[in-house]
N, C-alpha and C positions, 0 to 999 in steps of 0.2 A: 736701585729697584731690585730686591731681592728675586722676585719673579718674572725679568727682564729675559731669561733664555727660554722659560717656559715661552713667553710672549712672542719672543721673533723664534724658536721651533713653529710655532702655530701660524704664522703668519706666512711661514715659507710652505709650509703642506698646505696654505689653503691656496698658496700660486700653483701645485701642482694642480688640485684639484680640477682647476681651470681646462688641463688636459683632456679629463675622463669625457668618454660619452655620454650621454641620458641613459642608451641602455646599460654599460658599465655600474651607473651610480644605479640604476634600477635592479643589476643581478646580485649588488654588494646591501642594498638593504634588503633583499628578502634575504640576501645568507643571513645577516642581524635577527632578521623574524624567525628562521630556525633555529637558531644559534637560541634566540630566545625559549623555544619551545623544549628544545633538547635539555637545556640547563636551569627550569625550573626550582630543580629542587636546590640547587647553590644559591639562587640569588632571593626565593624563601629564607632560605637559614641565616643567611646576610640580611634581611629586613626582619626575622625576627630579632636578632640583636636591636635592633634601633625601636621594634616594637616595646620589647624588654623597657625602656628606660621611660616610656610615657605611660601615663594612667589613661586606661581604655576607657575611662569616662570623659575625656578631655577629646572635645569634638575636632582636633587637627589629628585623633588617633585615624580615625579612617580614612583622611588625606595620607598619610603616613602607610597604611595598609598595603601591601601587595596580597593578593590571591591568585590562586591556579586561572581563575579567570580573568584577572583582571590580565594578569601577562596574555594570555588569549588572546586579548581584547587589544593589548598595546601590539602584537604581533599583527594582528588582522589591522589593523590602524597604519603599519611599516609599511604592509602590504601594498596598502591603497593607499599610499604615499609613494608609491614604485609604480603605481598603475597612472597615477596624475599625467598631465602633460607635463611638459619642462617649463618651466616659467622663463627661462635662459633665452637670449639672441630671439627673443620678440621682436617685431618690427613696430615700434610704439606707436611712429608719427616718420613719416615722408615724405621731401618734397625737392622739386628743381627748381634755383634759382634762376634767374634771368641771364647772368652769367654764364649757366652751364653747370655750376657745382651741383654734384647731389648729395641731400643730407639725409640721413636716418637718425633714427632715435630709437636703440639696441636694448634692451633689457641684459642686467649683468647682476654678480654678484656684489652685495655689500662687499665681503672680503672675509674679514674676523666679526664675527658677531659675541660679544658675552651675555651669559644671562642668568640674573641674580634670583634665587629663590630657594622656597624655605623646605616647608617636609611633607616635600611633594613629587619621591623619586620616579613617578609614571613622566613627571619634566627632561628629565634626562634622556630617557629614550625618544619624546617628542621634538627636544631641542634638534639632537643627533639629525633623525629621522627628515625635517623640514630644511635645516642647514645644508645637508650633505647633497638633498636633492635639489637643492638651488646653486650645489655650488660653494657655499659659505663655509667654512672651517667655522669651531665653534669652542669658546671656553665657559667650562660650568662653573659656578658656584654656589653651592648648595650648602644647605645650615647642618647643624652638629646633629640635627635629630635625625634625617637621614643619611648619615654620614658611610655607614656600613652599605646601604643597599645602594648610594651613588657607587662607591668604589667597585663593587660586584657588575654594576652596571657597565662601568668605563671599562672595566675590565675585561669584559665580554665582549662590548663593541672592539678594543683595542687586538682580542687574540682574530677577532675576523679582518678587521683591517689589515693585521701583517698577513694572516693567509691570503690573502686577495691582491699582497704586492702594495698597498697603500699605505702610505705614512701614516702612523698612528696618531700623529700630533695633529690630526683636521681636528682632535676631538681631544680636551685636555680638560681637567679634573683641578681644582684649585682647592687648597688645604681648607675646613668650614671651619673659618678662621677672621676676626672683625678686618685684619692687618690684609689678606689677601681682597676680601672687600676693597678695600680701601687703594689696592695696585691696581687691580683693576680699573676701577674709575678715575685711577690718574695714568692707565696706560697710554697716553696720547702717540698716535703712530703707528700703535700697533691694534689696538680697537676700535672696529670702524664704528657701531653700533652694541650700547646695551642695553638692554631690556629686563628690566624687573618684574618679580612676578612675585604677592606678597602681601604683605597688610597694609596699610596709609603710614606706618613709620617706615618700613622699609623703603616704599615706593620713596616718599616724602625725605628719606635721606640720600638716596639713590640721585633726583630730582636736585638737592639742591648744593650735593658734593661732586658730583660728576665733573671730567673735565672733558668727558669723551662724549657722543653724541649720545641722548639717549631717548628713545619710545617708552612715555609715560603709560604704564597697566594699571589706572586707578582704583580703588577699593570698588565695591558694588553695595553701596547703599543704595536696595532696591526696590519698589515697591511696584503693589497692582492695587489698582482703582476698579470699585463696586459701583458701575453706576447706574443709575434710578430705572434704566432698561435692561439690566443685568440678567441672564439666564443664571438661575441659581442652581441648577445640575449643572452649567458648565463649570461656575462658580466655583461651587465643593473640589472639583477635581482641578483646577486649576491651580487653586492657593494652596489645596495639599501638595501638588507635584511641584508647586517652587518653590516649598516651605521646607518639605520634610524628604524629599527625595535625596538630599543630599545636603545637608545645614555648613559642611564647610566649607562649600565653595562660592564664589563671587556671585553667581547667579542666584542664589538664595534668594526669597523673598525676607525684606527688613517689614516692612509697614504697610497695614492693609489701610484703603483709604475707604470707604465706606458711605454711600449718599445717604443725608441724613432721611430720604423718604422709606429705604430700606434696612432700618435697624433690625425691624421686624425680622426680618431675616437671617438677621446675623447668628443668631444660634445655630440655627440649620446652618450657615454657610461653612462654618466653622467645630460644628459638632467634632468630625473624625479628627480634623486635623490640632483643635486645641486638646486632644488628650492626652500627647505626648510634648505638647508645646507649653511656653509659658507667656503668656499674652498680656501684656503692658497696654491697656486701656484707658480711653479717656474718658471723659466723665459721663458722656450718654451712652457711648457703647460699655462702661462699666457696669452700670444698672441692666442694660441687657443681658449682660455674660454671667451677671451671679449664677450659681448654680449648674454654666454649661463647661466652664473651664478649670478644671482641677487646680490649675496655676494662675489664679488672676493675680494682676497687680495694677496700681493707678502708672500709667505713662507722664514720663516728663519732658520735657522742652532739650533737654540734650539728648532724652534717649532718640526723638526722630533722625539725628545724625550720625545713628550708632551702626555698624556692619555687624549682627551679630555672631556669625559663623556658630550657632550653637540654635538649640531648640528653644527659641525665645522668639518674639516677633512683637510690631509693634501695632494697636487698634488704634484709628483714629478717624471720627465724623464730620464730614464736611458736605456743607448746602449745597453745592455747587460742583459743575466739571470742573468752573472756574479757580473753585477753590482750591477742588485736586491739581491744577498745574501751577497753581502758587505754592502750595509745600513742595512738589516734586521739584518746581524751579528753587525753590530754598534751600531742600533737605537731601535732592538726590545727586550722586556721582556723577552722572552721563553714562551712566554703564548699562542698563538694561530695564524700560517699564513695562508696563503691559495697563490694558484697558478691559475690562469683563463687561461689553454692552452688546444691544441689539438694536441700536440709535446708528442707522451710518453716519448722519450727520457728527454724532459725538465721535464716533472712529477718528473719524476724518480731520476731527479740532485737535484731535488727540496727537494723531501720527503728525501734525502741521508744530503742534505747540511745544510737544517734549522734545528737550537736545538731550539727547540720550545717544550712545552711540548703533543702540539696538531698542526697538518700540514695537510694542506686539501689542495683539487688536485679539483677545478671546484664544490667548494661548502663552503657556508659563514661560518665564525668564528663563527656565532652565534649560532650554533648547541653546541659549548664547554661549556657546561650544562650538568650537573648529570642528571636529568630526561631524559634528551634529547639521552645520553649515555645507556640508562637502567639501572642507578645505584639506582631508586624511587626519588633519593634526592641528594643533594652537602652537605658536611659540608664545601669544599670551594675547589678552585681551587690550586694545588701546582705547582710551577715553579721553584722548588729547585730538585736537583735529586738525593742527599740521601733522601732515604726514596719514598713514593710516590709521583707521578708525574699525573698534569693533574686533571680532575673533582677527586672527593674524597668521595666515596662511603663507604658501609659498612666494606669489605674488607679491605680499607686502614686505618680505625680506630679500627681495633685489632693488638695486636703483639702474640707472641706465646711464649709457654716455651715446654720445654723438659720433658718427662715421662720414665722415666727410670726403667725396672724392671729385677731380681733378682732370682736368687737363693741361696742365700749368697756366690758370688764371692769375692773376695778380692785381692787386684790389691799388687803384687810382688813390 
């Protein structure tokens, strides 16, 4: 295993780790959050390299993006990932036996967490950030397109950690490389947990080459349901805010579903938001939309299963709520629906009927965000339901063990 020293260096600084304080870990991420602020303009000119090589018309360019605010924004994020409680040495569950033992159930760290993903360097600072305050030592692996702004990144957490007296190895950087891929998810012993972050083949290769434990981050084929009681001013701002506020991230809206009593209003619902988008319709909502969508097109039977991460989306008419939670049951990931009614009853069939890992009632998918949640941060979204479900906070990257103690009983 070529990257078998990197492996156990990381695994020994995340036993240190075990030592620090909560306030320790709490004064070493706000130096990271200055350290951020102070060295904007290096790790700009390091993401513009990697800007450099993609066509800004290729909607993973603005996942790719850093700005003055958006480091801002990942700083303020540090912050309030230093302000959390500790998720560590929780008392889970407690009890005395009949014998006399007492048992707890501790909150601990995983240990080494990896986490695989693509050109989305604001990852690296969150990975760090959630890791370090649970405790967890952490290896990156990040793709060729962000390859410059990861490196700038590690490199900045790494010149704080030596100032601070900490191994810089809680936090290591793996070549964007298929082979380093591929050590990773056969590091057994040395990777407690890894977690992909990524499109359905990554995820989907990650998933079923792994030898090490891993939290599935499923694609977000998403959609929102128009139904027959639907507020159409909530409507409009709804589909725009999960369509077009941000088209390359998981929470995006894929497919509006539409009651066929309300077609009528589907121009209006859709006016602002199809003029930058390009709308794959079905055959009654197609007749509707001549004229209102600059981009129409007839929808097909594979595109309902499509994540588009781009300014495209998919129209489609159904009679029934019934029938909206048969295609969501068909055609959606578990990642995130939403319902646009003023029916509580239909709320109510809705939030009962969709397995989603996140279900919203007259408000956009795009809220399904760590920060957005109060978690400070994501280390990714899970749409698998062993184990945790949904944005994936501090909480969900510890496990726990058992404290048992004693009077010298001795079991018959």
């Amino acid at each position: 295993m070529q990257l078998k020293e990197t492996f156990e260096s990381v695994k020994t600084a995340g036993k240190s780790l075990l030592t620090l304080t909560d306030d320790r870990r709490n004064d070493i991420l706000r130096s990271v959050a200055d350290a951020i602020i102070r060295n904007k303009a290096e790790l700009l000119e390091a993401n513009s390299l990697d800007l450099a090589r993609m066509d800004p018309a290729n909607p993973l360019y603005d996942r790719l993006q850093l700005t003055a605010k958006r480091l801002d924004d990942i700083a303020a994020d540090m912050r309030h990932v230093a302000d959390l409680p500790t998720p560590l040495g929780k008392t889970l569950l407690q009890r005395t036996l009949p014998n006399g033992l007492r048992l707890r159930r501790v909150s601990v760290p995983f240990g080494v967490i990896g986490v695989i993903y693509e050109a989305r360097p604001n990852v690296s600072f969150d990975v760090f950030a959630l890791c370090f305050k649970s405790g967890n030592a952490c290896v990156l692996k990040g793709g060729r397109d962000a390859e410059n702004s990861n490196l700038a990144i590690v490199k900045l957490i790494h010149e704080v950690l030596r100032r601070e007296g900490i191994d810089p190895h809680a936090v290591a950087l793996l070549p964007a490389t298929h082979e380093a891929t591929a050590e990773m998810l056969n590091a057994v012993g040395y990777i407690d947990l890894c977690i992909p972050r990524g499109g359905k083949r990554l995820i989907e290769f990650v998933r079923d080459t792994a030898r090490v434990p891993v939290i599935e981050t499923g694609a977000g084929v998403v959609h929102a349901y128009f139904d027959a009681e639907g507020d159409l001013t909530l409507g409009q701002r709804i589909v725009k805010n999960a369509k077009t506020r941000r088209v390359s991230v998981c929470n995006a809206l894929d497919t509006l579903l539409v009651h066929a009593s309300r077609l009528g209003d589907l121009p209006a619902l859709l006016r602002e938001t199809a003029q930058s988008v390009r709308v794959y319709a079905d055959e009654q909502a197609y007749e509707v939309l001549q004229g209102v969508c600059p981009q129409l097109e007839r929808a097909t039977e594979e595109g309902y299963d499509t994540e588009f991460m781009d300014y495209a989306m998919n129209v489609r008419t159904v009679p029934s709520l019934e029938a909206a939670l048969a295609h969501i049951a068909r055609h959606g990931s578990g990642h995130s629906e939403c319902i646009i009614t003023n029916d509580p009853s239909a709320a109510r069939i809705f939030q009962q009927q969709v397995d989603a890992a996140c279900v919203y009632v007259n408000a956009p998918t795009s809220f399904t965000d760590g920060a957005q949640f109060g978690l400070g941060a994501e280390i990714g979204i899970s749409t698998q339901k062993l184990g945790p479900r949904g944005p994936m906070g501090l909480d969900e990257i510890t496990t726990y063990k058992w404290l048992i103690e004693g009077e010298g009983q001795v079991r018959e």
